[in-house]
N, C-alpha and C positions, 0 to 999 in steps of 0.2 A: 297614368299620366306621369310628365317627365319635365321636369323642370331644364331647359337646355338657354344657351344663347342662339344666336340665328346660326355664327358658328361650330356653333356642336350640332348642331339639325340639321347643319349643310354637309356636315360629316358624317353624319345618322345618314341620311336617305345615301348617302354613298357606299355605307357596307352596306345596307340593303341593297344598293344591286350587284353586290359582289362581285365591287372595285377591287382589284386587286394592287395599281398602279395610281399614282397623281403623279405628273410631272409639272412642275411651279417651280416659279423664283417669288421669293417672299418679297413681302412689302406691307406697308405699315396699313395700309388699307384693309388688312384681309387678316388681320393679326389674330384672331378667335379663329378663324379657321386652320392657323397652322398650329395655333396651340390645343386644339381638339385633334387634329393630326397627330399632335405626337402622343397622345393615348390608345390613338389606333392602331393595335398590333394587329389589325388583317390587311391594312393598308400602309406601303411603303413612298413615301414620299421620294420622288427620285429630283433631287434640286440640280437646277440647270441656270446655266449662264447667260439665255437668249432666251425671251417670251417665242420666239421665233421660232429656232431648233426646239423647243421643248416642244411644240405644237406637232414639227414634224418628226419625233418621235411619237408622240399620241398616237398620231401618224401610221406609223409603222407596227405600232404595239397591235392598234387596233385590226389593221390591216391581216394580220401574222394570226394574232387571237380568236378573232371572231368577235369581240368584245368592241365594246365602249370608249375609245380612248379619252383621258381628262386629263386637261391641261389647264393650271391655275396660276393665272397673273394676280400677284399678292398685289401691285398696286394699280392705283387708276391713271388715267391720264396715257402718260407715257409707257406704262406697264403692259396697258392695254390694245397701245396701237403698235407698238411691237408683232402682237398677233395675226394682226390683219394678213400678210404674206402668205403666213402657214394656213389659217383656216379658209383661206380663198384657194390655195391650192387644195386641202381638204374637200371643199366644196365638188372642185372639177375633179375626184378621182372618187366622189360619192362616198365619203369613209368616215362612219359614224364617229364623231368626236364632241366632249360635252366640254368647251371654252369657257372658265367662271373668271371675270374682272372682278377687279374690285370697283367698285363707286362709289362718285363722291358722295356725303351724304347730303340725304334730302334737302332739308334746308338749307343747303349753298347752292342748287342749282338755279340759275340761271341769272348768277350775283357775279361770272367772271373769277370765279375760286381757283385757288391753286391748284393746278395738273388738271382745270375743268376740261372735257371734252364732249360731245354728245355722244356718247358710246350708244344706245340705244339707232342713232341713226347712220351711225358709222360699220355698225358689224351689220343692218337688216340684208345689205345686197347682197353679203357675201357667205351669209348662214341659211338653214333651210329656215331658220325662225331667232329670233334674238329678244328677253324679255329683261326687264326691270323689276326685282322684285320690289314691292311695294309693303309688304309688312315682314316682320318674324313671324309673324304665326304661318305666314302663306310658302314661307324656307322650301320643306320637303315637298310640296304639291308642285312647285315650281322646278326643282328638282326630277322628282318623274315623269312631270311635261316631258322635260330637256330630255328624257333618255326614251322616253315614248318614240317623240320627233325624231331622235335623232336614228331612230333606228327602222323606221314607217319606209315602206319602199317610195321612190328610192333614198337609202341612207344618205346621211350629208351629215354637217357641223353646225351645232346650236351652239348659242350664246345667251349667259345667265349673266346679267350684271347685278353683286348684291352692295348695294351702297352701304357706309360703314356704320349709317343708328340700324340697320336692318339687322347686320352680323353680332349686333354689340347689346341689340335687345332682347329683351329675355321673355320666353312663353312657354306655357303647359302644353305637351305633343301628347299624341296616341303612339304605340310604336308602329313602326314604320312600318310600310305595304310591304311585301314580294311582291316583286316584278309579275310573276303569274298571276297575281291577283287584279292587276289593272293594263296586262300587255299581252291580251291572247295573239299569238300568232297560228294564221289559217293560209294557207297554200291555194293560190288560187291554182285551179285546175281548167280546161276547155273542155268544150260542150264534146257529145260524141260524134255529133256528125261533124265538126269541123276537125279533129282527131282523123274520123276518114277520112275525109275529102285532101289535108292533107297528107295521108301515108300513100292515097291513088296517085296525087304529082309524085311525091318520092319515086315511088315503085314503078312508075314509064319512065321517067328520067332515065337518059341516056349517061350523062353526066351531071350527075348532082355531085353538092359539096356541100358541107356542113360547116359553118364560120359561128364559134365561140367566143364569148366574151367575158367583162366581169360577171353577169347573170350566173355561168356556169363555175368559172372560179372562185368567186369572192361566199358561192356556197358549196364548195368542197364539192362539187357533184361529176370530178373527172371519170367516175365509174358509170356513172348516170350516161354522158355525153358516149362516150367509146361504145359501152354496150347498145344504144341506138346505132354508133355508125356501123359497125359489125351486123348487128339486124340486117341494115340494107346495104353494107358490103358498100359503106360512103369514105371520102376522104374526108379528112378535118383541120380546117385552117384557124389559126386563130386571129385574132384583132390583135392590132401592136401595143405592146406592154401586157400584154397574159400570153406569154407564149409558156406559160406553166401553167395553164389551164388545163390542160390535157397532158401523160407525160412523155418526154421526146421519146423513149424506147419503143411505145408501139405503131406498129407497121400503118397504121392508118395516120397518124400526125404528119401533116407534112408543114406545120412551124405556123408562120407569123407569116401574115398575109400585108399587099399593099407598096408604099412608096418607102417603108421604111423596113419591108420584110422582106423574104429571099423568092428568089425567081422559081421554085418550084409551086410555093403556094400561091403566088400572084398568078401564076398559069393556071391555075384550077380555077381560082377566080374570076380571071379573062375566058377561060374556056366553060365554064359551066351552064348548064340549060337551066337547071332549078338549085335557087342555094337556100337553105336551112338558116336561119340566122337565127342562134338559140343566144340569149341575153347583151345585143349588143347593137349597139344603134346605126350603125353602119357608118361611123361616123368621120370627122374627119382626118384623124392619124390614118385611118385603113383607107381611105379614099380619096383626100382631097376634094371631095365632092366633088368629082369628076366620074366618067365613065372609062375615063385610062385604066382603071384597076379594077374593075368590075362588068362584068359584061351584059350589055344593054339590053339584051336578048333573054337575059335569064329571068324565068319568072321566082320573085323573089317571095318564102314564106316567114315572116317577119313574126316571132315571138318578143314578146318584151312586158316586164309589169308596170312598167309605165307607159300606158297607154296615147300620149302625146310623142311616143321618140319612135309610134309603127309607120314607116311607111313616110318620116319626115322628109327623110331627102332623097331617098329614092324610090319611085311608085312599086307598090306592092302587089303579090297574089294574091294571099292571104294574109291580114292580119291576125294575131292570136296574140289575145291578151292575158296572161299570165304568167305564172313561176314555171324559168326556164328550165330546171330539172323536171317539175311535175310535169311539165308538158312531153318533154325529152322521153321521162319513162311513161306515158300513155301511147306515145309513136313507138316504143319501142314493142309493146303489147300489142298493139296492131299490128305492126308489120310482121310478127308472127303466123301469119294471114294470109303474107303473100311469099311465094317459091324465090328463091336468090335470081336473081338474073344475069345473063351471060354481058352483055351489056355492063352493068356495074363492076363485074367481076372485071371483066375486063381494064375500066377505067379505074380499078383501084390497084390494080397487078400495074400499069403503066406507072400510078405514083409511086407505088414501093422500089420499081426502078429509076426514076426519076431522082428519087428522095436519094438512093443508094448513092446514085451516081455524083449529083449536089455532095454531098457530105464528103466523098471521096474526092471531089474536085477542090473543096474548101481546106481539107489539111494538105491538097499539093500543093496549092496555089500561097498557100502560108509562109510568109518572106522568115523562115527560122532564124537565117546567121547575118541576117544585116545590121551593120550598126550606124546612125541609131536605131533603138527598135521601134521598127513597125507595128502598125494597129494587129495588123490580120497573125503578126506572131506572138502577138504578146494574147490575142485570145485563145491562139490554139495551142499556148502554155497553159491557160488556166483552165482549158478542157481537157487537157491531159493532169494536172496537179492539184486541181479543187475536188475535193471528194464528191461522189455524186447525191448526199443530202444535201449539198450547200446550198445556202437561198443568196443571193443575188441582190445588192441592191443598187439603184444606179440616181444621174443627174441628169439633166438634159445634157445640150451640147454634145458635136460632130464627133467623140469616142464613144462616149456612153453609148450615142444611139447608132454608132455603128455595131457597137456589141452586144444589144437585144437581139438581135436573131444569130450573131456570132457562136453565144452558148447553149449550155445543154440542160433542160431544166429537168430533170429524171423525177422530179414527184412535186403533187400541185404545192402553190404559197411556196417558190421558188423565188419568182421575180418581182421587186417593188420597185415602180416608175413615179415619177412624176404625173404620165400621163399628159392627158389634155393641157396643165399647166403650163406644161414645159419649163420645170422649174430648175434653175444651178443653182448647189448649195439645200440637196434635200438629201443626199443619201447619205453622208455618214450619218448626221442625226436621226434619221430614220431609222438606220442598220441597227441603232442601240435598243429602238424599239421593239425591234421585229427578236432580236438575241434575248431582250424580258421575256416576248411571249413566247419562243424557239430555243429555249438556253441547251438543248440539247445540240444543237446543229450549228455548223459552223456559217457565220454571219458574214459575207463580203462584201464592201461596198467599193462601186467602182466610181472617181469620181477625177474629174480635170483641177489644174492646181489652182483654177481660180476658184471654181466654186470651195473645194477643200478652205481655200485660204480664208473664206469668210466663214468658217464653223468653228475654226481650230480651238476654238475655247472650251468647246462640249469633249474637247480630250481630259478638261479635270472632272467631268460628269464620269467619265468612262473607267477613269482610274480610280476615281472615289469609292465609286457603284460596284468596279468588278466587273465590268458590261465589256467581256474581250471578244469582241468583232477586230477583222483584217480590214484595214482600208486600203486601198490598190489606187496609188493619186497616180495618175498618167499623167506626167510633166511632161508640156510641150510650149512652156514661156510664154503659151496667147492664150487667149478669148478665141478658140477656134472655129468656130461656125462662123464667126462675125469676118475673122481674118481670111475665109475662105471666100465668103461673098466676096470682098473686096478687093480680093484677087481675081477672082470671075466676072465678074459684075461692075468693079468701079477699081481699071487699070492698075491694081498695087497700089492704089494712094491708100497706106496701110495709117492711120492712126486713131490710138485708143485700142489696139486691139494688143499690143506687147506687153504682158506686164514679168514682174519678178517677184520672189519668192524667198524666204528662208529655205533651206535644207532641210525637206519634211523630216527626214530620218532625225537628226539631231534636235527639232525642235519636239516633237515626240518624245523621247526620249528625257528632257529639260520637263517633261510633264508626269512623268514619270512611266511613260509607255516603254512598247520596244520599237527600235523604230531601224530600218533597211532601205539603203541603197541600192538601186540596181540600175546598170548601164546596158545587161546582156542580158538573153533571153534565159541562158543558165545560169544568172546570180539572181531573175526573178526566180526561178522555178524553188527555188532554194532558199530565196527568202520567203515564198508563201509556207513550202514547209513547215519551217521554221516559224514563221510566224502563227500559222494554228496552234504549234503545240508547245507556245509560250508559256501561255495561259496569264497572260496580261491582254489588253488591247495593241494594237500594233497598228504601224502605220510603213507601206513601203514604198517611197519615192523610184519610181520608175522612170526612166530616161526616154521618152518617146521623139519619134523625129518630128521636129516641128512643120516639116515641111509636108507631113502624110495627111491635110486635110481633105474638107468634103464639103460639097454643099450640098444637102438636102434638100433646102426648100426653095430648089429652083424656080418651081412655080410662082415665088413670090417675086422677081424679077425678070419675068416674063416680059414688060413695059421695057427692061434696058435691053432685048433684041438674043442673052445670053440663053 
């Protein structure tokens, strides 16, 4: 037995699950826990500027790692609803993170206390689970709840509120669990007759296609997915925002599928008799729920371990409830069973031409020497000068998502989205995270200068830390998706959509970064160089023409006639 406070217990049950990261901003709320922090040499406290961006590094860590991301708001109140952004975005990209507030203590609640808020009823919508602890002695059980949950398919963001008599009171502990001891993990597998029934669709399909998602990325299983489609000699589309699930070099990947993906794999999709959908809910980045990018005809065989996302919005073949690689390599064991077919052989020799001919059309069609720079040459700069381990990280908004299927993701845990949230103002903070758990690889975040302008402050995280990621701001003075609608949609009556800037490069720089100008395509190419092998964090303001937008989501203004 171990004499601790709730804060040393809260710190305890955290090397036990071998945290390696906390990212927090202190606050007087939570003060035992940062002072049991600083005895913790297995754990590095990385202090940030934004309850916000620290979440969305969690974020990123977790994402990168395979791990747990923890994120800790030292104070209550206002400490705490800083959070709210990041772990809701959290939520919609399913990415295990354990959120600890501080709160208020017990006895001032419901007296109107300073910084009171109901934290309990504020994070429940937006967490897989949100709890209160209620004594010190209950600290660490409360704790391996939080990492249980947060990592129980499917993963999401929990939320630990420890009010301050909890952190501040002192109890006798046992030492702490391993994770193994109360977190078995078992794979679910499918039965054998539904394994045949579906390798029989596969193997008549004419044109099958195989569409991947987080199921298959977010568990390292691009060897798992490929050697299935090789089995049966299938294409492989991915869902948008994992187009590094599988990696772009092999002759079967034909990219990111859908309204926000490239026309080779949206044709697979449209043309397919039987699609494969290994871990991913068909949802709506890849389809608008619509039948525009999917074809109505296709009998669809729907794997998922969440058993509520088979079959929700588009009716199914088969259902198959399970872990998307265990399923993946049971199909791939049967269909050792059945002879290659001339038919598939066929339909996948037409994508590798297909694919050929796309990629070769995309560096002609790439506007190199115009000034200012255009979108489509300033991506086929950084697919010619980003090494090819770089991971990628991006924001919403009309650049960013014109340049998820722009790049080349050559090995899986390449690209970090938003996703579902459709969040500005997630990727540089993010980038930090993913460069903790990736420090080997070069970290790039692509991001527009407004979102950039609301993070700028996680540049003294960066330079504190030693956390040297490239951020690539593509200046273009607007709110670009919005400025596009409004030229499409609502006659140029343009307002709220212009804003201004400091000088990334020089205010960078004032932070103690490095930081680059670029006007031309060959003073980016030059400054990315240059900025990997700084070996500082870097920041390089890019001159984009304002005038190169996009509206994507036409659909959504379908009522004004555009």
């Amino acid at each position: 037995m171990t004499n601790w406070t709730g804060g040393q217990a809260a710190v305890e049950a955290l090397k036990a699950e071998n945290t390696k990261f906390v990212f927090g901003l202190i606050g007087s709320a939570t003060m035992e826990m940062f002072d049991a922090l600083y005895d913790a040499q297995d754990i590095k406290l990385i202090g940030v500027h934004d309850e916000r961006t620290g979440t969305h590094m969690a974020d990123g860590y977790a994402r990168a790692a395979g791990q747990t991301g923890v994120v800790l708001a030292g104070q209550n109140g206002p400490g705490t609803t800083n959070l709210v952004t990041g772990l809701a975005q959290a939520k919609a990209a399913y990415t295990p993170i354990l959120s600890i507030g501080g709160a208020l203590a017990s006895s001032h609640v419901y007296r109107d206390a300073f910084q009171e808020v109901d934290q309990q009823a504020l994070f429940t919508p937006i967490t897989k689970k949100t709890w209160t602890a209620t004594s010190t002695e209950r600290v660490p059980e409360m704790v391996r709840e939080a990492f249980r949950v947060a990592n129980a398919p499917r993963k999401g963001p929990v939320q630990l509120n420890l009010p301050r008599n909890v952190l501040a009171g002192q109890a006798d502990f046992e030492p702490m669990q391993s994770p193994l001891a109360y977190r078995p993990i078992s794979l679910q597998a499918a039965p054998a007759e539904v394994i045949s029934q579906a390798t029989k669709l596969l193997s008549e399909a004419e044109r099958p296609v195989i569409m991947v998602g987080g199921g298959i990325k977010n568990t390292s299983s691009a060897d798992t997915a490929m050697e299935l489609a090789e089995a049966f000699n299938i294409p492989v589309v991915s869902s948008p925002g994992h187009g590094d699930a599988v990696p772009f070099g092999h002759p079967l990947n034909a990219g990111q599928m859908g309204p926000r993906g490239n026309a080779v794999a949206s044709r697979l999709m449209k043309g397919a008799d039987v699609i494969l959908a290994l871990g991913t809910r068909i949802g709506f980045n890849s389809t608008f729920y619509s039948y525009d990018n999917i074809n109505r005809a296709a009998k669809i065989i729907h794997v998922e371990q969440e058993p509520t996302a088979i079959g929700r919005y588009f009716p199914v073949e088969m259902g198959i409830w399970g872990d998307a690689p265990t399923v993946a390599q049971q199909l791939s064991i049967e269909a050792n069973k059945f002879n290659q077919r001339k038919e598939a052989l066929a339909w996948s020799e037409t994508l590798q031409a297909d694919r050929k001919a796309f990629l070769a059309q995309r560096d002609a069609d790439a506007l190199i020497d115009a000034i200012p720079i255009q979108p489509s040459g300033l991506y086929k700069t950084l697919r010619d000068v980003c090494p090819k381990e770089s991971a990628y990280t991006m924001d919403a908004g009309t650049l960013c998502l014109q340049a998820t299927d722009a790049l080349n993701y050559w090995q899986p845990q390449s690209l970090f989205t938003p996703l579902d949230f459709g969040l500005v103002g997630f990727s540089f903070a993010a980038g930090l995270g993913v460069k903790l758990a990736m420090p080997e690889r070069p970290v790039i975040s692509l991001m527009g200068d407004g979102g950039f302008g609301m993070t700028t402050s996680e540049l003294s995280t960066a330079v504190d830390y030693e956390i040297n990621t490239v951020t690539v701001v593509m200046n273009n003075g607007c709110w670009g998706a919005e400025k596009a609608y409004q030229r499409d949609f609502f006659n140029g009556r343009y307002i709220g959509a212009d804003i201004s800037s400091p000088p990334f490069d020089k205010l960078a720089e004032l932070y103690g970064a490095k930081g680059y100008r670029a006007e031309t395509l060959s003073q980016t190419a030059a400054a990315i160089e240059a900025a990997l092998s700084c070996g500082k964090p870097a920041v390089i303001d890019v001159q984009v023409d304002p005038a190169a937008l996009y509206s994507f989501r036409r659909d959504s203004f379908k009522h004004r006639g555009g």
